[in-house]
N, C-alpha and C positions, 0 to 999 in steps of 0.2 A: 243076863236074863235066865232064870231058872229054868227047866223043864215042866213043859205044860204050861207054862203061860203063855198067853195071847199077847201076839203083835199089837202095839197098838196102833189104831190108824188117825192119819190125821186129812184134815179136809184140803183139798187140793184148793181152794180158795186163798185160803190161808199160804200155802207152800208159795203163790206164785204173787201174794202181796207180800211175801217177804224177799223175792228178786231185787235186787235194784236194779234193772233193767224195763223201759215200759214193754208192757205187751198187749198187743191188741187181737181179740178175735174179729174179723170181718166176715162179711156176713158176703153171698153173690150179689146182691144188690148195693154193695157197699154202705148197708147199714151197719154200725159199730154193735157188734152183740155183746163183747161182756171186756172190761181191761182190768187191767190190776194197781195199786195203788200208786206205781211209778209211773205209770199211763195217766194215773189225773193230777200228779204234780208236772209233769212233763208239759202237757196242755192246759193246763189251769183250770180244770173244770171236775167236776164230782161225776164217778160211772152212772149213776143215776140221769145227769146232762147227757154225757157222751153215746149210751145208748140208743139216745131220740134222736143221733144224728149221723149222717153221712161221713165217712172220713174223708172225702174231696170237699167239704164247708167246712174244714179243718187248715185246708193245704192252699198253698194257691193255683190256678191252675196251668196244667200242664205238668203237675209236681213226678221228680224222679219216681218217688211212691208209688203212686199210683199206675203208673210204666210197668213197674215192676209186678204189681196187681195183678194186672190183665196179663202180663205174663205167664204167673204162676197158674193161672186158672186156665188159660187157653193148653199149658204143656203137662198140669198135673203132676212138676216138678221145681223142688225149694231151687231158690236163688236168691244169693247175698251180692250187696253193692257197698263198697264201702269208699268212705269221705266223702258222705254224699251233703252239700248244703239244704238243710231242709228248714225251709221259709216256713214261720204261724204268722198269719197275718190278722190275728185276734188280739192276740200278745206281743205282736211287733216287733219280734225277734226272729233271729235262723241260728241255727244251731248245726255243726257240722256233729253227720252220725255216721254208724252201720248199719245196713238195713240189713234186716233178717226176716224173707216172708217163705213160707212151706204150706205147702194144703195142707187142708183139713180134712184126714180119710173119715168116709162117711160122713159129712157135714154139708152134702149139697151144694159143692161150689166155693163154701167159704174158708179161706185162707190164718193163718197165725202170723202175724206182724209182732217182729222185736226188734229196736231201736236200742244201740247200744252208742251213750252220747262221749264222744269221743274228748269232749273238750276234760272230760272229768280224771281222766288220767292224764291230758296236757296240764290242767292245773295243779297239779301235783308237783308235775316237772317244775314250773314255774313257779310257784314258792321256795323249790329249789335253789333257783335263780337267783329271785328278788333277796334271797335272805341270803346268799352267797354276794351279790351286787352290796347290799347293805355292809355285810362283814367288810370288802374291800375298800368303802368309804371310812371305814372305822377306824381303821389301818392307817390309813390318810389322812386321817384329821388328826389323828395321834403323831405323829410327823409334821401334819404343817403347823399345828398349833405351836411346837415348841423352835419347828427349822424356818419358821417364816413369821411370826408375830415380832417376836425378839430383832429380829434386821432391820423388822417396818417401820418399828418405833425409832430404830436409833437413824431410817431416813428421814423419817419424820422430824425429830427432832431439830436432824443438820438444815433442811428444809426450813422451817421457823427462827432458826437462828439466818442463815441467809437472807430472809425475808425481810431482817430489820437493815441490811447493808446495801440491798439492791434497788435501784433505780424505781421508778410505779411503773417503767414499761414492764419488768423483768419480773414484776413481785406475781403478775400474774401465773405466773408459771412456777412458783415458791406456793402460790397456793393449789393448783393445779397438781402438787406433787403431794401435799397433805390431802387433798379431795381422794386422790387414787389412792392413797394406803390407807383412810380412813376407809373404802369402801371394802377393798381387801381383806382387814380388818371383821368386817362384818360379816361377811363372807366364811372366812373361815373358822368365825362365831358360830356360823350357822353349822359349818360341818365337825364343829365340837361335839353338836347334839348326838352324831350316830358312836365316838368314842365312850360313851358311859354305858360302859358293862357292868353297872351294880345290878344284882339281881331286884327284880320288879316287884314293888309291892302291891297286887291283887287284893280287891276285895267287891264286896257286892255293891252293885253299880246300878241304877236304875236309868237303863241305856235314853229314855223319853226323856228326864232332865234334862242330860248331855246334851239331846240335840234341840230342846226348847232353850239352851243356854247359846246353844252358836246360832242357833237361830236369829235369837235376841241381836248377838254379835253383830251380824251379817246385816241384817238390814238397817242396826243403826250405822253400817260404814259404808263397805262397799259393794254391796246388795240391795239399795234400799230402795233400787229402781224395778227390781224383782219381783214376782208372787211368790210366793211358798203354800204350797201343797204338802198336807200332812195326812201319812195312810198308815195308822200304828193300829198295833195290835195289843190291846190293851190288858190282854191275860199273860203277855209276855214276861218271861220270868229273868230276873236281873242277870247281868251278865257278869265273871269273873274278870275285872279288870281294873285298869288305875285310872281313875276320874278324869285326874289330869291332862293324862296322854291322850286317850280318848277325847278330853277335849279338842286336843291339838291335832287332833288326825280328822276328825269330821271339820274342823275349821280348814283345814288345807283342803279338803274335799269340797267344800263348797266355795272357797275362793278361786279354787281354780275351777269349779262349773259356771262361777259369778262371771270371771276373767273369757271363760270360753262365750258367753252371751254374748259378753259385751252391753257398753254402755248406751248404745244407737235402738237396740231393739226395745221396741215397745209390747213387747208378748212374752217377755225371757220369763220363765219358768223353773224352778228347780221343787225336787218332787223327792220329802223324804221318808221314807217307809219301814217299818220293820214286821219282820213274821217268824215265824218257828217253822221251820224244814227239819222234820228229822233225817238222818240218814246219811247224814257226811261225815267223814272219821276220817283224819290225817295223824298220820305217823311224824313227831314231834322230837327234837334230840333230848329234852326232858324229862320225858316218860318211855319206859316200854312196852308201852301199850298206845295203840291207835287212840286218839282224844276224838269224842264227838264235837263238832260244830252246830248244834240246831239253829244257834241263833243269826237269822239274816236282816241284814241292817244296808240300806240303797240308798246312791244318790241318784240322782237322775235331774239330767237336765234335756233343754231342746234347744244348747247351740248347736254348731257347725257340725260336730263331730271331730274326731282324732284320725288323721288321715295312718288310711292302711297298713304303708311301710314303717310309722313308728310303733303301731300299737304291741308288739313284741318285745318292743324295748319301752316303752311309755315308764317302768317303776325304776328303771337303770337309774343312777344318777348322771347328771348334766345332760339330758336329753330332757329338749322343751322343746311346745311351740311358738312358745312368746319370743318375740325382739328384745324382751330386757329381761328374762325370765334367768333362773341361775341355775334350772331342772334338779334343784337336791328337795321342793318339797313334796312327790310322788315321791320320790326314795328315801323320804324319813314317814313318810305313812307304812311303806311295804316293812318298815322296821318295825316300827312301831303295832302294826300287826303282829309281824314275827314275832315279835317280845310276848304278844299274848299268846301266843301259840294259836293264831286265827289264820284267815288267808283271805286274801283280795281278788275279785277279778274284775274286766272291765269290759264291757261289750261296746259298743260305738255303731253307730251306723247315721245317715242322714238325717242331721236333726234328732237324735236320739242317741246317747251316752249315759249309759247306767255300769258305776260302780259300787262293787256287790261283796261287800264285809259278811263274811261268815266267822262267828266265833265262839267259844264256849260259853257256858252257861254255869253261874255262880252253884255250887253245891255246900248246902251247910254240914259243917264237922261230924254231927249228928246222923244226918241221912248216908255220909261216906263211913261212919262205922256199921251201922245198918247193912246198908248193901254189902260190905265186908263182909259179915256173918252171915248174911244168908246164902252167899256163895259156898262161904268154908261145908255149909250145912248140907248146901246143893249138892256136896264132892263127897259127903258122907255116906 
């Protein structure tokens, strides 16, 4: 900056909608007086709603929050709580955070609330994971494809030659040995899928097709006893990604929300959505630069739920809840993500399991030479 120029100023509106962090002013009466943009993605609702309302017709009651509230007001001194589970029961989630509440000097009582939501650095890690679990499957199927296929056959084989010498009590069991290497066989068909490390071919996808195609899928097979609920957003701009796999990654998403219903319930629901969240950027081993994810894309169902102690490991592979289940198709979705450079999460709770595809968004060669130039320009 030269000499004698003016500071410039910018509006503090602005500084604190560009937090990622929600922040809320409260008011002594527990009127919400003004939040910031990560405050209405947080709660689902626009500052203009949240103002007309109470932040306890938010919570449920009894909520840590508001403990904490009355605390800050009565001592006239901040205090933080953290990993605290905080229930919306509008939205029909809880979301574990940090609360962060301090007076408001001069402001009559009312307090600054900030929510710092914890799971958002846990998912981080966990992509981590899933794409580390993925790479160890890859390894292994590259192994058993060549150290276990090759043997199967030639038991197979001795199996069928057998089978013309033996007795019909004994043939049983000659075919009994072809059923188990034939299934084997399939099997480790399936974990071929995560060995193909050719690099992915990406292109613009209009993600509504994809899931008006599995949709199709599903109810003509093993969904057709199902509703389907569609909540798309229809200014949604295409996504960078391969058709195909994305077919195959929403089709194991809804077979297994189909699988979690079951075929008894006369109410099963699955529920599919997409919307634009801006504001999520993972760090990717293909780029050196953080990639945005705007694009969010949900399944949701109202079976049982995914009981507590699995949900950590739910995208590992060979972890299932089913009795004949082989748990490699959660762990060829968390691939299949990875590959796009997106990320998966799943939330669960009673009759309520939504998982929650975040992924990039198609940019044409045109608007990425653009943006290039007017950075170079920006630094001029």
């Amino acid at each position: 900056m030269r000499r004698g120029e003016r500071h410039a100023t910018i509006d503090p509106t602005r500084i604190l909608n560009a937090l990622p962090h929600p922040i809320l002013a409260v008011g002594a009466d527990g009127i919400i007086l003004d939040a910031n943009l990560a405050a209405e993605i947080f709660f689902g609702s626009s500052r203009s709603i949240l103002s007309q309302q109470t932040l306890a017709s938010l919570l449920p009651f009894g909520s840590v929050l508001l403990t904490l509230i009355d605390q800050v007001t009565q001592t006239e001194m901040a205090i933080n709580e953290y990993g605290v589970d905080l229930g919306l029961p509008r939205l029909g989630t809880e979301k574990t955070v940090d609360l962060f509440v301090t007076p408001a000097s001069d402001a009559g009582g009312a307090v600054i609330v900030m929510l710092r939501e914890r799971a958002i650095a846990e998912k981080m890690d966990r992509q981590l994971t899933y794409r580390g679990a993925a790479r160890s499957v890859s390894a292994m199927a590259a192994m058993l494809g060549h150290e276990i296929k090759n043997p199967l056959s030639g038991i197979r084989g001795a199996a069928q030659l057998l089978e013309q010498e033996v007795s019909d009590a004994d043939r049983s069991l000659t075919r009994l040995i072809c059923d188990e290497t034939d299934r084997i066989v399939k099997l480790v068909d399936r974990m071929e899928a995560f060995s193909d490390r050719r690099p992915l071919e990406r292109e613009s996808v209009n993600i509504h097709s994809v899931l008006d195609y599995v949709k199709k899928i599903a109810q003509a097979g093993f969904a057709r006893h199902i509703r389907f609920i569609e909540i798309y957003d229809p200014s949604l701009p295409p996504v960078l990604g391969n058709r195909d796999q994305l077919v195959q990654m929403f089709l194991n998403l809804v077979k297994n929300a189909a699988e979690a219903i079951g075929e008894s319930r006369g109410d099963g629901e699955i529920e599919l959505s997409t919307a634009y969240r801006p504001g999520v950027r993972l760090k990717i081993s293909t780029s050196d630069e953080p990639v945005s994810l705007p694009l969010e894309f949900c399944v949701r169902d109202n079976g049982p739920g995914v009981p507590v102690e699995l949900q950590p490991l739910l995208f590992d592979p060979f972890i299932t809840t089913k009795s004949t289940g082989s748990g490699l198709g959660l762990a060829l979705v968390a691939k299949i993500i990875g590959d796009h450079g997106g990320m998966i999460e799943c939330e669960s709770y009673s009759f309520r399991t939504i998982f929650r595809v975040l992924m990039p968004m198609y940019v044409a060669r045109s608007e990425k030479i653009a943006s290039a130039g007017q950075s170079d320009r920006d630094l001029d």
